[in-house]
C-alpha positions as CSV (number, residue, x, y, z in Angstrom):
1,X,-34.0,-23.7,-18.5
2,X,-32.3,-21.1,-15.7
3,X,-29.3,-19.4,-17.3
4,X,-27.1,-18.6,-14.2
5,X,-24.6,-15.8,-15.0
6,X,-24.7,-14.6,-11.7
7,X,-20.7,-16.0,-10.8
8,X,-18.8,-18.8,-11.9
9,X,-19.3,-20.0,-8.3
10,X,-22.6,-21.5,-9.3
11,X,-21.5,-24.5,-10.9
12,X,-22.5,-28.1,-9.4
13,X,-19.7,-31.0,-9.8
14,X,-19.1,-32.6,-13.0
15,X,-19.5,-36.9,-12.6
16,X,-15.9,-37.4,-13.0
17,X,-15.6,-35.0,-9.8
18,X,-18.5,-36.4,-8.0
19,X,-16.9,-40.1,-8.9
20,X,-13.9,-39.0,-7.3
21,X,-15.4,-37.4,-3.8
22,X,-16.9,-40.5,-3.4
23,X,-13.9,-42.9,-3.3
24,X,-11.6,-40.4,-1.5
25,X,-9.6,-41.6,1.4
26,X,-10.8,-39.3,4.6
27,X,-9.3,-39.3,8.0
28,X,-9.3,-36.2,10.5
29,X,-7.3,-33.3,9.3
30,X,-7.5,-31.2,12.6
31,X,-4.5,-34.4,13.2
32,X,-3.4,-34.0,9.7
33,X,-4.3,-37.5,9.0
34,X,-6.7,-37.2,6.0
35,X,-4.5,-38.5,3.0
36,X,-6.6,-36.5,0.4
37,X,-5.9,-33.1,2.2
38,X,-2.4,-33.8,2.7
39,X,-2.4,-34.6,-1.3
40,X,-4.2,-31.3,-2.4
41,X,-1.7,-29.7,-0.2
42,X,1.3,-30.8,-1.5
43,X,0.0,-30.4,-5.0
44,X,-0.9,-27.2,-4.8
45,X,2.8,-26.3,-3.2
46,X,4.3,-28.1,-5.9
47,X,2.4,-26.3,-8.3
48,X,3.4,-23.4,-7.3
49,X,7.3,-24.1,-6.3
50,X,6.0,-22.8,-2.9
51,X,7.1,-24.7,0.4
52,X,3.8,-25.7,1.7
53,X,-0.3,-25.3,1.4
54,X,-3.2,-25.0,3.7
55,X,-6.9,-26.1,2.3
56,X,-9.3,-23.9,3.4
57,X,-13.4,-23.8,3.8
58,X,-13.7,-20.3,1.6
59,X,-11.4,-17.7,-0.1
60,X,-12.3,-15.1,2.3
61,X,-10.9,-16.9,5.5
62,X,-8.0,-17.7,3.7
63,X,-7.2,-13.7,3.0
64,X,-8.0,-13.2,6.4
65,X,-5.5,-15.6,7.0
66,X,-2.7,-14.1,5.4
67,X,-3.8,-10.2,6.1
68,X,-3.3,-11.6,10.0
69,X,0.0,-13.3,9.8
70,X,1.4,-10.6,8.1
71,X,0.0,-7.6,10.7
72,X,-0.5,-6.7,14.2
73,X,-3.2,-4.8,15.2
74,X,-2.9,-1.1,14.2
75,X,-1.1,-1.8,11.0
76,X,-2.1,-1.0,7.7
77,X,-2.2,-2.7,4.2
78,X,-2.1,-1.1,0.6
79,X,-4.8,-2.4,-1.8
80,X,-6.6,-1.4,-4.5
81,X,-10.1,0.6,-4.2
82,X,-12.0,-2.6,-5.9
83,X,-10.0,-4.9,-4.1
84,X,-11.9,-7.9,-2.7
85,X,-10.4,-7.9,0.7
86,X,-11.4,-4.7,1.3
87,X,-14.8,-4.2,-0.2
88,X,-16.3,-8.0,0.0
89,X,-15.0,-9.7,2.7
90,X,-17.0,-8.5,5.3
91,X,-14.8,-5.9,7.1
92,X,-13.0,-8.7,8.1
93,X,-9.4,-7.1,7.7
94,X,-10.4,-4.6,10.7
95,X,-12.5,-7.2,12.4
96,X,-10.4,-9.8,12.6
97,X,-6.9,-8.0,12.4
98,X,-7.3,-4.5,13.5
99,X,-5.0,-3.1,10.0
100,X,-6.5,0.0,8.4
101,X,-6.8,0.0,4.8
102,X,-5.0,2.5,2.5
103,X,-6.6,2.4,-0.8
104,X,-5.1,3.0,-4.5
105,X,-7.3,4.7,-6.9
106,X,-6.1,2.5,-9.4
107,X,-7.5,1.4,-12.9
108,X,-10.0,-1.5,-13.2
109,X,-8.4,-2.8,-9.8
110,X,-4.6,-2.5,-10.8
111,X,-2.4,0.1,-9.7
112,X,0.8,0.9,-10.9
113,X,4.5,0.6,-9.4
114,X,4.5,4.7,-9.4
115,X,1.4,4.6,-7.3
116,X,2.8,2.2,-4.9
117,X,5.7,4.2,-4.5
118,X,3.5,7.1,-3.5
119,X,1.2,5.0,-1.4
120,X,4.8,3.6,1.1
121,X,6.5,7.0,1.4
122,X,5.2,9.2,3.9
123,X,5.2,10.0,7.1
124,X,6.7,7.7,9.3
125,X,5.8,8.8,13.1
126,X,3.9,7.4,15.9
127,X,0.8,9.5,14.6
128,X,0.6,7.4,11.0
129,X,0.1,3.3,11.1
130,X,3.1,1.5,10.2
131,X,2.4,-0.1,6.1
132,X,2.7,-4.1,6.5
133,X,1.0,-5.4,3.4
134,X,0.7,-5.2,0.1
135,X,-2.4,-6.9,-1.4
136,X,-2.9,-7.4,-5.0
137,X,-6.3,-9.3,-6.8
138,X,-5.6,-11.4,-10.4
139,X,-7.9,-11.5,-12.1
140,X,-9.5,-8.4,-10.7
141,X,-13.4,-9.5,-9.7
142,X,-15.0,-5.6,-9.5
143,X,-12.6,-4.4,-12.6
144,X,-14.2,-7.5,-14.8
145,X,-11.7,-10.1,-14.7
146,X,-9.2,-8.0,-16.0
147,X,-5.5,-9.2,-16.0
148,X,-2.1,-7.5,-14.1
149,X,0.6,-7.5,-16.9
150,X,3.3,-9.2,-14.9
151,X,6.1,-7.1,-15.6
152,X,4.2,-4.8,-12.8
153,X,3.8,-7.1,-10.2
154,X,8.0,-7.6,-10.7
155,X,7.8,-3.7,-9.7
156,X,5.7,-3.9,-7.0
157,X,7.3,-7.0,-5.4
158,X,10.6,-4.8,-5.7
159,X,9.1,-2.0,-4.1
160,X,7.6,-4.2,-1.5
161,X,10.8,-5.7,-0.4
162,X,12.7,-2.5,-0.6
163,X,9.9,-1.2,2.4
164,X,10.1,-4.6,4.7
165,X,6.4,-4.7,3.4
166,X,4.9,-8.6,2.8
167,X,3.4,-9.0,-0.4
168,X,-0.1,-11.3,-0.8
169,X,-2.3,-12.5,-4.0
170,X,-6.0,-12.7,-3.9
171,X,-5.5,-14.9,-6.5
172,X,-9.3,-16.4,-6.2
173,X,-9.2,-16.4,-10.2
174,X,-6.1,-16.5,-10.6
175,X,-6.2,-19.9,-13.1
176,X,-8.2,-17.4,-15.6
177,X,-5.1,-15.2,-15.4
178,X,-2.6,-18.0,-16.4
179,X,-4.8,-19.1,-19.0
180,X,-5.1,-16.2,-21.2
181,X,-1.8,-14.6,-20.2
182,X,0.0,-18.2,-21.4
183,X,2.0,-18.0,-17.4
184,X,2.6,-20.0,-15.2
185,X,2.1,-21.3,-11.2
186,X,5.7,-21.3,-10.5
187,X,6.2,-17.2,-11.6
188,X,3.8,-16.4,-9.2
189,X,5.1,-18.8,-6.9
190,X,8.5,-17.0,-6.4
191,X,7.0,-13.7,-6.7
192,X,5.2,-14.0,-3.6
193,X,4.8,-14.6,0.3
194,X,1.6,-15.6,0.1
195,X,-1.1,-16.5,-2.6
196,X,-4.6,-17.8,-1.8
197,X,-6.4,-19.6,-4.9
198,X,-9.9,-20.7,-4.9
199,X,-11.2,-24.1,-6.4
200,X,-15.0,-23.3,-6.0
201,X,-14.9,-20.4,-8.9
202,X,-13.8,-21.0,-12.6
203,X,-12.0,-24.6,-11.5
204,X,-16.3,-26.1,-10.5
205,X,-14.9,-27.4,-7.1
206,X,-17.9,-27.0,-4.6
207,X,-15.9,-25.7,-1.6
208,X,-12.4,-24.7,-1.1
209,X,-9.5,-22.3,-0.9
210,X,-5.8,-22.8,-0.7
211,X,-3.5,-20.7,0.9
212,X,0.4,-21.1,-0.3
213,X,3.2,-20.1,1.5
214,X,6.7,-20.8,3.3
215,X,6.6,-23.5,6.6
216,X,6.5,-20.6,8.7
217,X,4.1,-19.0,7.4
218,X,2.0,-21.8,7.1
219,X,2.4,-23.3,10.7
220,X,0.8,-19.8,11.8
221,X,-1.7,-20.0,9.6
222,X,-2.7,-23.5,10.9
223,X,-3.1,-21.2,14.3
224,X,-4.9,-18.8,12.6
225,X,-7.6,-21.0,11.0
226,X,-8.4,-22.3,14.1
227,X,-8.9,-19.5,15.7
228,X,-11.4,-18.9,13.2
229,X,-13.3,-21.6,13.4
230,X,-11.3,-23.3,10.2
231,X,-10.3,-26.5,11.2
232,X,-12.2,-29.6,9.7
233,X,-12.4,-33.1,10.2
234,X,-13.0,-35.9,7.3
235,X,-12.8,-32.8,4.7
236,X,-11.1,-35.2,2.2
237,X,-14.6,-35.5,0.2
238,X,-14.0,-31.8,-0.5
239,X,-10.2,-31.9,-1.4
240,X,-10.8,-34.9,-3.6
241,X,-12.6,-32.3,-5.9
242,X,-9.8,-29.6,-5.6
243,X,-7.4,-32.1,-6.7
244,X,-9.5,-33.0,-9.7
245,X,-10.4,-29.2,-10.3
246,X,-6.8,-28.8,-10.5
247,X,-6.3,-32.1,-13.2
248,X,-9.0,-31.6,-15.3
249,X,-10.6,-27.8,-15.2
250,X,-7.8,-25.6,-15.8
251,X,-7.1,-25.2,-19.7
252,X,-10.7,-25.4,-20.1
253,X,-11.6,-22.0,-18.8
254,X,-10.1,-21.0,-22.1
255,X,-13.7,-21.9,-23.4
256,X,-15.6,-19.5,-20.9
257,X,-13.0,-16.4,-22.2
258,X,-14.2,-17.1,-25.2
259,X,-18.0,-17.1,-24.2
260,X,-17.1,-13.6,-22.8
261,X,-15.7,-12.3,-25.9
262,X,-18.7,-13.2,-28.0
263,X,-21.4,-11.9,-25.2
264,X,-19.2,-8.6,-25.5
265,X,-19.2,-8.7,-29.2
266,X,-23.2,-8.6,-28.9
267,X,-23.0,-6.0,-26.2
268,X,-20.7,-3.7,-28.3
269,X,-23.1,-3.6,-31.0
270,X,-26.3,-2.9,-28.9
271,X,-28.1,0.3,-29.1
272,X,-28.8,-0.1,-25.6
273,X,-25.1,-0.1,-23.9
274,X,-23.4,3.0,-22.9
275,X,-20.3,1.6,-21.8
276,X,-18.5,-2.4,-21.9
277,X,-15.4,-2.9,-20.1
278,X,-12.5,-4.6,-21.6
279,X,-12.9,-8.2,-21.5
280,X,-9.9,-10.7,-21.1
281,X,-11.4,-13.5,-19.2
282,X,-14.6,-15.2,-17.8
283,X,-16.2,-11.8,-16.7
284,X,-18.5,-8.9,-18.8
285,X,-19.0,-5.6,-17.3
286,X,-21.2,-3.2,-18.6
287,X,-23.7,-0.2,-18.5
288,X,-27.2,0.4,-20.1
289,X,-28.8,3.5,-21.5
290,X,-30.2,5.1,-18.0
291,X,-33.6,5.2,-19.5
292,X,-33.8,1.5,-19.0
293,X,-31.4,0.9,-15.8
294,X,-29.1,-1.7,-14.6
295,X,-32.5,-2.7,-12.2
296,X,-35.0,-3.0,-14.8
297,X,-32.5,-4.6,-17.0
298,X,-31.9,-7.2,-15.2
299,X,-35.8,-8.0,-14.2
300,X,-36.5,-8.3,-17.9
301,X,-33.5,-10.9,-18.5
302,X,-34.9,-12.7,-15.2
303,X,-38.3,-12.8,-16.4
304,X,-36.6,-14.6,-19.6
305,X,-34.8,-16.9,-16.7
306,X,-31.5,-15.5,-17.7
307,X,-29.5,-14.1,-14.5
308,X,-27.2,-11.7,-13.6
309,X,-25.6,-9.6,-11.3
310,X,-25.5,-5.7,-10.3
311,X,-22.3,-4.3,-9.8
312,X,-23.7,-1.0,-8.3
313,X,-22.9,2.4,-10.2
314,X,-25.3,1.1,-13.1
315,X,-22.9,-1.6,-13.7
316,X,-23.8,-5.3,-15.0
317,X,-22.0,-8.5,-14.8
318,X,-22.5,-11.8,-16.4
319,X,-19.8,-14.4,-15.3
320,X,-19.4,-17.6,-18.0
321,X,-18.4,-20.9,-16.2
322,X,-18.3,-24.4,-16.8
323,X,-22.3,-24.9,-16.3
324,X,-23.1,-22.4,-19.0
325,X,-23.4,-25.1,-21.8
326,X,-23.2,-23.8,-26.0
327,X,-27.4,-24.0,-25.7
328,X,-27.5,-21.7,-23.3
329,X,-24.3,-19.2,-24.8
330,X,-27.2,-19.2,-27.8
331,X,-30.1,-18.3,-26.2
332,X,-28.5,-15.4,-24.6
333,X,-27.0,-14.1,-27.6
334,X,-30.5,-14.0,-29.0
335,X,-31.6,-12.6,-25.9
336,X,-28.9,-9.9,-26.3
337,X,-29.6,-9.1,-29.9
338,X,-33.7,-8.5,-29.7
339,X,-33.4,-6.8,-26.2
């Protein structure tokens, strides 16, 4: 038995999602003729109280998306230090839209409103880029799935507005967020101008973003995915599983927060941790006693086929998901315990 902790992105579909990939209705979607697309779209928008939706092949082109519809070339967007756009994504923001990125030294990926503030005022001649973008991550992926408290992101959308600046989620785990915060689509709907959510993480899709917006700014980003290399044909197979992700997976992530809790639990008590993050989701971040390592660490759990993930820094990460059955959760707590 392999226990994959590696990301929650590992998971294969469930029979009730295969079932219903096999019996979707398809057409081409480049024409905006595949029925199950159209579905997922609108589902999603509804969902959300947004205006419309865009299915996309992977998270990261649907970021790349919104970063370009909301610069020009020479621009610059505001993000956190761990944020995903900037440190996972390939360089893409400078690749594929020329901004500059001007990084928050935030805490476990979440800066403050006060920050923000400090971060849009500034110089404003022709020798400093003009600030565009605000990009936020929920849950935060390098700060171990930690939370924004929402009564911040009401700042920072304030502050945003007050600056002409756009403001996008990386909301990629976003469903963990609403789950253990007890909130809702539609709040983060009319908080902001964009929001990408991804159906291939926590929600066990096998592919798939969505991007959520107004018309406009999904018409461009119909441009925009075509232009980078986006646009798919009889991709209903695929959006039939989003739309079941979206029916069946969503309270259930409660269980994998719960997982978490109780790996951490071990982890807190081990002589052999220095440091555990907080945990509020589907994601455990810790360090081991630099005698051992992070590297040597994780050989000896792979040589017991348990895997996980370096985080660099001596950080670890185990990610629960809805593969990682109760006969596995056991194992590794024993494996955790004797280490």
């Amino acid at each position: 038995m392999i226990i994959d902790l590696i990301s929650d992105t590992v998971t294969r579909p469930t029979k009730g999602m295969l079932d219903a990939m096999m019996t979707a209705k398809v057409g081409d979607d480049v024409f905006k003729m595949d029925p199950t697309v159209n579905a997922l779209q609108e589902k999603a928008a509804a969902m959300f109280g947004m205006e419309d939706a865009l299915f996309f092949p992977s998270g990261t082109m649907a970021n790349q998306t919104a970063i370009k519809l909301h610069t020009q070339p020479g621009d610059k967007l505001i993000c956190d230090k761990y944020a995903h756009v900037y440190n996972y994504e390939g360089g893409g923001a400078a690749f594929n839209s020329g901004v500059t990125c001007k990084l928050i030294d935030g805490n476990r990926g979440m800066f403050t409103a006060e920050q923000l503030q400090e971060a849009v005022i500034g110089r404003a001649d022709i020798h400093v880029p003009y600030s565009r973008l605000v990009c936020v991550e929920n849950t935060t992926n390098k700060g171990g799935g930690a939370c924004w408290d929402f009564s911040e992101l009401e700042k920072l959308k304030k502050i945003s507005k007050e600056n002409n600046l756009a403001f996008h989620l990386d909301g990629a785990r976003l469903f963990n967020a609403l789950v253990a915060k007890n909130e809702t689509p539609k709040q983060y709907g009319e908080l902001f101008d964009t929001i990408s959510i991804c159906l291939s993480k926590g929600l066990g899709a096998p592919i798939g973003s969505i991007l959520l917006g107004s018309k406009q700014h999904i018409a461009k980003a119909l441009r925009i995915r075509k232009l980078l290399g986006g646009a798919m044909r009889q991709v209903g197979f695929l959006a039939s599983a989003g739309i079941y992700a979206l029916d069946n997976h969503i309270e259930r992530l409660a269980e994998d927060h719960q997982k978490a809790k109780e790996i951490g639990a071990v982890l807190a008590t081990a002589a052999y941790v220095t440091k555990l993050e907080p945990i509020e989701t589907n994601i455990v971040i810790f360090y081991v006693d630099e005698k051992i390592g992070a590297d040597t660490f994780i050989k000896k759990m792979k040589d017991k086929n348990i895997l996980l993930t370096p985080m660099g820094e001596g950080r670890i990460r185990i990610v629960t998901h809805l593969d990682y059955t109760d006969i596995m959760h056991k194992i590794l707590l024993k494996e955790l315990k004797s280490f």
